[in-house]
C-alpha atoms as a printed R data frame, in Angstrom:
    type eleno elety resid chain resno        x       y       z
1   ATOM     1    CA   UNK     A     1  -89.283 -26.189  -4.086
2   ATOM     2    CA   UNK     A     2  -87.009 -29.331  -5.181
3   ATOM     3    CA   UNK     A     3  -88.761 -28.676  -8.725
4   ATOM     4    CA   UNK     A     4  -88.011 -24.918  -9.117
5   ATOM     5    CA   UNK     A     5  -84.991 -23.484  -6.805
6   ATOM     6    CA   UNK     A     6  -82.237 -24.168  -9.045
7   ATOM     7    CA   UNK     A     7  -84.008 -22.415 -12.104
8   ATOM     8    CA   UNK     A     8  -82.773 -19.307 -12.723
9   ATOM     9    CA   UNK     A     9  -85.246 -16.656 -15.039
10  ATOM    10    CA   UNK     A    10  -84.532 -15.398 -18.725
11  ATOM    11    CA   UNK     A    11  -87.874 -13.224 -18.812
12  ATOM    12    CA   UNK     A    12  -89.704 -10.166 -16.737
13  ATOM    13    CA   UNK     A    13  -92.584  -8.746 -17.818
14  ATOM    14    CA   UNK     A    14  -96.277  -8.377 -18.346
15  ATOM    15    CA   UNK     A    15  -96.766 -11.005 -21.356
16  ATOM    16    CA   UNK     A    16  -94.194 -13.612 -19.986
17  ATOM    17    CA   UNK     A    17  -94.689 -16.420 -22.001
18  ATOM    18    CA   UNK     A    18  -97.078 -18.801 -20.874
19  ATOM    19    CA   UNK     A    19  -99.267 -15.478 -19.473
20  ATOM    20    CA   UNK     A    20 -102.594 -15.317 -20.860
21  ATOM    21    CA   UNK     A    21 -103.535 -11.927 -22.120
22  ATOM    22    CA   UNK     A    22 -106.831 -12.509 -24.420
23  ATOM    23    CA   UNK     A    23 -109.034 -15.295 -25.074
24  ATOM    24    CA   UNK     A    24 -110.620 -16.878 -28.441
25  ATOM    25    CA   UNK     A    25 -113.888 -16.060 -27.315
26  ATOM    26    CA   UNK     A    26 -116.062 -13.495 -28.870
27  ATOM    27    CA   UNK     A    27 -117.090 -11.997 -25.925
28  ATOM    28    CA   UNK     A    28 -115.106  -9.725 -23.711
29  ATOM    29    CA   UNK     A    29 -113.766 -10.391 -20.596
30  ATOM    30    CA   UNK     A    30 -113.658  -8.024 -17.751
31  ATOM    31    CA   UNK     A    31 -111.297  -8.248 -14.812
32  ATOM    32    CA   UNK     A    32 -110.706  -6.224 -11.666
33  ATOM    33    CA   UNK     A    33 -108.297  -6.189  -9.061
34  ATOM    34    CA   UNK     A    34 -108.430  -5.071  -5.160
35  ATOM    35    CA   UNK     A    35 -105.077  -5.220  -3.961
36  ATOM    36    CA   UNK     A    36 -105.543  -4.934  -0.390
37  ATOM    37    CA   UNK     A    37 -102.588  -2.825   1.797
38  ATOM    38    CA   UNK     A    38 -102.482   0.600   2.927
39  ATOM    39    CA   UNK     A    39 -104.722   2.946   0.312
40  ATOM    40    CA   UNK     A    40 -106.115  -0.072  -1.050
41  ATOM    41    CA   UNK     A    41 -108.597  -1.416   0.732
42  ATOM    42    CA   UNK     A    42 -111.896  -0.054  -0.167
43  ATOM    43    CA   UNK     A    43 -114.437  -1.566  -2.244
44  ATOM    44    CA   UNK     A    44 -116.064   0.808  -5.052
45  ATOM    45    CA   UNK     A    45 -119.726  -0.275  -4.166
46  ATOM    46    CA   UNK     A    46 -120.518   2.071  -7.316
47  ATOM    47    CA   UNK     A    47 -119.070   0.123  -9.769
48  ATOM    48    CA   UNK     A    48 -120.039  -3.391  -8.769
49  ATOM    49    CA   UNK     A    49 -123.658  -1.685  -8.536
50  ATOM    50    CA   UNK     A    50 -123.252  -0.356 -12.249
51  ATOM    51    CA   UNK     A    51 -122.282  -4.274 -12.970
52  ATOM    52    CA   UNK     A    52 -124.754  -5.733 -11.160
53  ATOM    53    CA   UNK     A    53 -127.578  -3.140 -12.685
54  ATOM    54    CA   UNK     A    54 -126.561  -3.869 -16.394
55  ATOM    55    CA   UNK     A    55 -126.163  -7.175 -15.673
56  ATOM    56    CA   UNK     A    56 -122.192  -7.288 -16.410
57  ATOM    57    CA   UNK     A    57 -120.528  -9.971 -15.449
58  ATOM    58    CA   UNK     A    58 -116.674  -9.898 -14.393
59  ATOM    59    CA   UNK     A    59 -113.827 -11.820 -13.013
60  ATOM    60    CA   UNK     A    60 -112.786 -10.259  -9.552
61  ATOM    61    CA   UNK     A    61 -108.982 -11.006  -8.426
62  ATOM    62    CA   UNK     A    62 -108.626 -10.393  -4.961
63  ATOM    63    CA   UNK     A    63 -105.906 -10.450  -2.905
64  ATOM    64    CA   UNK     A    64 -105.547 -11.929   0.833
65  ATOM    65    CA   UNK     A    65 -105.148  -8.556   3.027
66  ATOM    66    CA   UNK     A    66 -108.347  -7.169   0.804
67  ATOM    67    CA   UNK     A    67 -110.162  -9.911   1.925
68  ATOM    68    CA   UNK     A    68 -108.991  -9.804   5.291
69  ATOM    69    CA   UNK     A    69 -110.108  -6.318   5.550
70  ATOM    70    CA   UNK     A    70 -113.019  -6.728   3.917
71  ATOM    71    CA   UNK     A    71 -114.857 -10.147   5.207
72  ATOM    72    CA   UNK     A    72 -118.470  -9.491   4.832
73  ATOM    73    CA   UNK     A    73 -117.930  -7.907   1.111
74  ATOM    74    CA   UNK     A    74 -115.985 -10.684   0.202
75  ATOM    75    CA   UNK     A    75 -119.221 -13.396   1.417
76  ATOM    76    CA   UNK     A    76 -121.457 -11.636  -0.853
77  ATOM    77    CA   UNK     A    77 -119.047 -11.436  -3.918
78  ATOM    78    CA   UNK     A    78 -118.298 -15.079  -3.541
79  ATOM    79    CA   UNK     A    79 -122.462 -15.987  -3.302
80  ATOM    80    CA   UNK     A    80 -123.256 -13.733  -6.451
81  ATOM    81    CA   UNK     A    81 -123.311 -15.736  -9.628
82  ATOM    82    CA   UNK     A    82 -122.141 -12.608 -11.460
83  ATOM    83    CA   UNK     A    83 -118.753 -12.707 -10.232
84  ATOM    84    CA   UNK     A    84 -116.133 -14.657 -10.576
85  ATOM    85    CA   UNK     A    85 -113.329 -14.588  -7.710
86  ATOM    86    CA   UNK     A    86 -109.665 -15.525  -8.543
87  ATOM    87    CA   UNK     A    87 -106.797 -15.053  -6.680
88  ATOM    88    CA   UNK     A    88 -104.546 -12.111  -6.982
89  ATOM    89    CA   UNK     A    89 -101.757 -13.084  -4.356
90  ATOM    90    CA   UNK     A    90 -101.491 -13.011  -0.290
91  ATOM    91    CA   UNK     A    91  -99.261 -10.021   0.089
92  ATOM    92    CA   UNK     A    92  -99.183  -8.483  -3.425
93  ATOM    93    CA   UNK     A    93  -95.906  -9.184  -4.299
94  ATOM    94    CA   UNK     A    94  -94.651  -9.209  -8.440
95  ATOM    95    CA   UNK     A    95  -93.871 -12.379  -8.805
96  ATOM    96    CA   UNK     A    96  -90.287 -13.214  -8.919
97  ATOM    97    CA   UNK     A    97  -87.213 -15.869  -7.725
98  ATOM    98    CA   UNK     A    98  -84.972 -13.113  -7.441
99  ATOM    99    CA   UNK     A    99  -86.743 -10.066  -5.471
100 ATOM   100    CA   UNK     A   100  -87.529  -7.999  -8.781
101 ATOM   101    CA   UNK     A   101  -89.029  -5.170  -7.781
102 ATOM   102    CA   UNK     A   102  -91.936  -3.584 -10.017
103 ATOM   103    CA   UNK     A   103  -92.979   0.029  -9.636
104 ATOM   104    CA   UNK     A   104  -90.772  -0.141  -6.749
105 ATOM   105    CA   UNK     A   105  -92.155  -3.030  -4.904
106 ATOM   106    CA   UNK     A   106  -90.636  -5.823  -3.728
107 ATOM   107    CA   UNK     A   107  -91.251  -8.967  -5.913
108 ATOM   108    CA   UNK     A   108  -90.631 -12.477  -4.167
109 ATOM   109    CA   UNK     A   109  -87.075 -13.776  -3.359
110 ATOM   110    CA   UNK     A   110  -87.487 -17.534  -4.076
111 ATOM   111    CA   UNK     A   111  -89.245 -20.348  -5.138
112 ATOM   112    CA   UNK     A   112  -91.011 -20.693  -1.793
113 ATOM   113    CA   UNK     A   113  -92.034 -17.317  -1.446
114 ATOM   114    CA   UNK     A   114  -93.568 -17.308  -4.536
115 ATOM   115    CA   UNK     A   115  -95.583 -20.786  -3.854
116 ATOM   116    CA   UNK     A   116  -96.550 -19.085  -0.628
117 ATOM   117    CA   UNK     A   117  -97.729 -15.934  -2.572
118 ATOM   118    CA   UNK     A   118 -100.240 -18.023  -4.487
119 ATOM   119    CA   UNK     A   119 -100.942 -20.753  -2.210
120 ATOM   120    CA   UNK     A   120 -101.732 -19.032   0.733
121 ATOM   121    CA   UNK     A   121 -104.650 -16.962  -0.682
122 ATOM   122    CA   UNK     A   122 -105.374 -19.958  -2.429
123 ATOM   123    CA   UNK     A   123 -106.834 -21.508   0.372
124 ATOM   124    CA   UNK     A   124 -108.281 -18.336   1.816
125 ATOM   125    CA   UNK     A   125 -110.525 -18.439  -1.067
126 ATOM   126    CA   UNK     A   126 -111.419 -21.783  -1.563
127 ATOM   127    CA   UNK     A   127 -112.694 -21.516   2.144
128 ATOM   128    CA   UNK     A   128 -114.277 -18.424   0.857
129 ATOM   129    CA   UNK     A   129 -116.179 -20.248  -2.143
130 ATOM   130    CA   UNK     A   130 -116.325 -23.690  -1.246
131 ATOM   131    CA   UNK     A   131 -113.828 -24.403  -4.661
132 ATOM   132    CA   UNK     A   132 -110.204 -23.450  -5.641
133 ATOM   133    CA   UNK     A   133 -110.166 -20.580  -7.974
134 ATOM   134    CA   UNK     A   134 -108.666 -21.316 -11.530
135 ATOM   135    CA   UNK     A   135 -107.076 -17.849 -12.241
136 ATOM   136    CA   UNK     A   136 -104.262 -15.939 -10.641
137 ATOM   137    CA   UNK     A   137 -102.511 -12.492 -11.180
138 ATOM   138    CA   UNK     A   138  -99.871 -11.286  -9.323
139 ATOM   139    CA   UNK     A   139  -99.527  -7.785  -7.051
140 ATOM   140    CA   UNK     A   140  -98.486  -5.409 -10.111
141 ATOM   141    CA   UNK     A   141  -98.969  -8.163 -12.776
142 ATOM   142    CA   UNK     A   142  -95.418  -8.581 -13.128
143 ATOM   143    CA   UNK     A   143  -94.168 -12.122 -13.553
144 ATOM   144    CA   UNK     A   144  -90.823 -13.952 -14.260
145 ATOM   145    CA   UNK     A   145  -90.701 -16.778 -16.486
146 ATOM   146    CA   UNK     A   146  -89.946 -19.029 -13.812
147 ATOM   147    CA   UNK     A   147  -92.605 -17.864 -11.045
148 ATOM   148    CA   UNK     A   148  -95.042 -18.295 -14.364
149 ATOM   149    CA   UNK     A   149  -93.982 -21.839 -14.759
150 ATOM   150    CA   UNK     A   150  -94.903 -22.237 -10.975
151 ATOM   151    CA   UNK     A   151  -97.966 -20.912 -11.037
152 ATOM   152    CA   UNK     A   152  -99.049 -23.725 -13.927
153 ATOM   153    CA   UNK     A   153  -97.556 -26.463 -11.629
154 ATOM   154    CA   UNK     A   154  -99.869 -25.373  -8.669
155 ATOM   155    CA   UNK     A   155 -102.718 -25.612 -11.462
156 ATOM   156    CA   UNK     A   156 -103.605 -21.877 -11.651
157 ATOM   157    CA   UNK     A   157 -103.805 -19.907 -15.288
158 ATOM   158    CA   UNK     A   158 -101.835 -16.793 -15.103
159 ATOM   159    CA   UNK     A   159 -103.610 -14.405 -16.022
160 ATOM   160    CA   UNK     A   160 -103.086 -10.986 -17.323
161 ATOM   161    CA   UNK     A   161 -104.562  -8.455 -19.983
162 ATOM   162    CA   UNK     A   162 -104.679  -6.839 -23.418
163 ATOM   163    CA   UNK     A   163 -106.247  -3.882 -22.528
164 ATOM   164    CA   UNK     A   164 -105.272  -1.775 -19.290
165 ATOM   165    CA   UNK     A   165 -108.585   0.462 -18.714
166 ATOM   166    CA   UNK     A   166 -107.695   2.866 -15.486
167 ATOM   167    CA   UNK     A   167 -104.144   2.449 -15.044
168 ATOM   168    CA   UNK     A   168 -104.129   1.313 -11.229
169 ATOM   169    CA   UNK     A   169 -107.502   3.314 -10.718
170 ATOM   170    CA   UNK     A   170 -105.189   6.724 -11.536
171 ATOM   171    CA   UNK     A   171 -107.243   7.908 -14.751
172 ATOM   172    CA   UNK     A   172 -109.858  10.095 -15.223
173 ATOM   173    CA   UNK     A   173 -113.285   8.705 -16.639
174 ATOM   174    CA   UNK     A   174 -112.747  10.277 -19.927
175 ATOM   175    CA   UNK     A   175 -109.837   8.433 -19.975
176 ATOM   176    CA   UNK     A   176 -111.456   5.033 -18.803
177 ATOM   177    CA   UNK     A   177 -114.365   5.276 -21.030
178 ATOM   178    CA   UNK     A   178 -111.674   5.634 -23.913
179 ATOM   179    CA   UNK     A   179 -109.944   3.018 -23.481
180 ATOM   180    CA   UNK     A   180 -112.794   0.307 -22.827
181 ATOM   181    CA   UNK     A   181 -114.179   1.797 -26.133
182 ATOM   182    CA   UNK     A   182 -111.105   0.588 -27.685
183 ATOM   183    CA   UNK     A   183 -112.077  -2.912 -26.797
184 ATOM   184    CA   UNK     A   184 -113.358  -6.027 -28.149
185 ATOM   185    CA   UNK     A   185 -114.042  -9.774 -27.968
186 ATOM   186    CA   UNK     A   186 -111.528 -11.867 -27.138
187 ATOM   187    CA   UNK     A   187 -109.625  -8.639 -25.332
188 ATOM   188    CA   UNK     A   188 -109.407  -8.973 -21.152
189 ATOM   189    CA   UNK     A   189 -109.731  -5.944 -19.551
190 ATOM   190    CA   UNK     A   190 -107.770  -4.766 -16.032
191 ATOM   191    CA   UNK     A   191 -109.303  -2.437 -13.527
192 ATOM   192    CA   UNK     A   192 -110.035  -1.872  -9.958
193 ATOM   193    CA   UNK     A   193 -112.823  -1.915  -7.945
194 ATOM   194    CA   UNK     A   194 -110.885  -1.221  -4.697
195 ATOM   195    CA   UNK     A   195 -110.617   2.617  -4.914
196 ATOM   196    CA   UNK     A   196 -113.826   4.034  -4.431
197 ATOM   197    CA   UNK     A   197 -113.531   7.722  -5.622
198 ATOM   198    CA   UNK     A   198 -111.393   7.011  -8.359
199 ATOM   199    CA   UNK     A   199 -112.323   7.460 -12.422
200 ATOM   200    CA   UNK     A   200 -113.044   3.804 -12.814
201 ATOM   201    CA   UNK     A   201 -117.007   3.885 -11.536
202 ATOM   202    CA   UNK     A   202 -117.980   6.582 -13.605
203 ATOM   203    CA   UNK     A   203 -116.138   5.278 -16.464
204 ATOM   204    CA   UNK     A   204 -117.540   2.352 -16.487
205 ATOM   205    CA   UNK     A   205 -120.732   3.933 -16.512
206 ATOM   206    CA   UNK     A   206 -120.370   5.806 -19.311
207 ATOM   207    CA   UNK     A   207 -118.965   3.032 -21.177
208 ATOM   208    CA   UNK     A   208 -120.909   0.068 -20.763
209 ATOM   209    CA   UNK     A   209 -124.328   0.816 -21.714
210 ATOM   210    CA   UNK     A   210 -122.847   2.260 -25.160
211 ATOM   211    CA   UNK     A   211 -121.056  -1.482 -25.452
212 ATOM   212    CA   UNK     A   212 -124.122  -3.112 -24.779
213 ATOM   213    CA   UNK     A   213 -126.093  -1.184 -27.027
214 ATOM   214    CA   UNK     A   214 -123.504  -2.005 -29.751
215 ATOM   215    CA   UNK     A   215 -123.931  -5.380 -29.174
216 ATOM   216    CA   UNK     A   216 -120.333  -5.890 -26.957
217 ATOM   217    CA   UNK     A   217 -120.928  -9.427 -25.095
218 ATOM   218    CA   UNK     A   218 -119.440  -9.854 -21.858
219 ATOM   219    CA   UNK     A   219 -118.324 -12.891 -19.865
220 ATOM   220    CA   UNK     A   220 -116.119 -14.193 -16.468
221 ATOM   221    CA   UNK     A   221 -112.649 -15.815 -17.363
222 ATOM   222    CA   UNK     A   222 -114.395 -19.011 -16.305
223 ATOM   223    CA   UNK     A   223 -116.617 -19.376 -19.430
224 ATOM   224    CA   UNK     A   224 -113.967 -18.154 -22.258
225 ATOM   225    CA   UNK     A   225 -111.328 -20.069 -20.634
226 ATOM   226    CA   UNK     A   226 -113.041 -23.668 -20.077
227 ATOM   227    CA   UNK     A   227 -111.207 -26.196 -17.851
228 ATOM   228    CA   UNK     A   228 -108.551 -28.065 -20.015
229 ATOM   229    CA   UNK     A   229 -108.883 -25.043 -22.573
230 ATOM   230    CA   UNK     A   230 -104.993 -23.932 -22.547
231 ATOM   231    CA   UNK     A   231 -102.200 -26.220 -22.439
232 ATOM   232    CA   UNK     A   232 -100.143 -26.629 -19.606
């Protein structure tokens, strides 16, 4: 709090500076979000079962009320070598000193709020997995420069994306299938997995075995972004 409270922020955004939004690794890296809250607190047991049946591994951020609602799931993603869990925030706020708001939520007022935001589910998960995870993205992705710089000095990457593949698990599977054709190594991918019924299952399942049979490697955040890997 001493550190940060009397910075004020100069940036807003998705690709703050100091965000990391592709890797220099060949292979791709998949990400999905469950945001937890009212609406969004299922788990799309289809697409982790298209993962887990091709063999697909992925970097899950998810947030404390998702966990919280979803206990049992959240044992058996933590014990599956597959996935990856990182932390995507305690109430999923956009991460702010000054209250922005991003698609009309409220972002966090201050310094503390925002090392709460993090921290909090920070140790929810390390409980969870018996280490601290190493990646965080906020509710909404939205950072300011100055929560970014906060996030570094708890020792979490911020982490966000290059390619956006169901738009907050609103677009069609057409639509999904496009848009993960469109990627490529080195590229991280956002999507969902905590709206079962959306476009993102059947997207994926279109899309992935035609990656793998074009030779698309995948891999967690964890392996294309080793420990020590990006300056702090």
């Amino acid at each position: 709090m001493a550190e940060f409270s009397g910075r004020r922020p100069t940036d807003w955004g998705l690709a703050v500076a100091g965000v990391i939004t592709s890797t220099p690794a060949a292979q791709l890296a998949l990400t999905f979000d469950a945001c937890g809250g009212p609406g969004g607190a299922g788990c799309d047991h289809r697409l982790l079962d298209t993962l887990r049946r091709l063999g697909v591994p992925a970097t899950l951020f998810v947030n404390q009320r998702w966990i919280e609602a979803n206990p049992g799931v959240a044992r058996e993603l933590a014990a599956d070598p597959l996935f990856e869990l990182a932390n995507h925030g305690s109430r999923h706020c956009p991460l702010s000193v000054t209250g922005k708001r991003a698609y009309g939520i409220p972002g966090t007022s201050d310094a503390g709020q925002v090392y709460r935001e993090i921290m909090d589910n920070q140790a929810v998960l390390r409980s969870l997995t018996g280490r601290p995870p190493r990646f965080f993205r906020p509710g909404t992705a939205y950072y300011d420069d100055v929560a970014v710089a906060i996030t570094r000095r708890t020792g979490l990457l911020p982490v966000n994306f290059s390619v956006n593949a169901d738009a907050g698990a609103t677009l069609p599977a057409p639509a999904v299938a496009a848009a993960l054709a469109k990627a490529s190594g080195g590229d991280i991918v956002i999507a969902h997995f905590n709206r079962p019924g959306s476009g993102t299952a059947a997207g994926f399942e279109q899309a992935l075995p035609r990656m793998l049979a074009h030779g698309t490697a995948f891999a967690q955040l964890g392996r294309v972004l080793p420990a020590g890997a990006v300056a702090l």
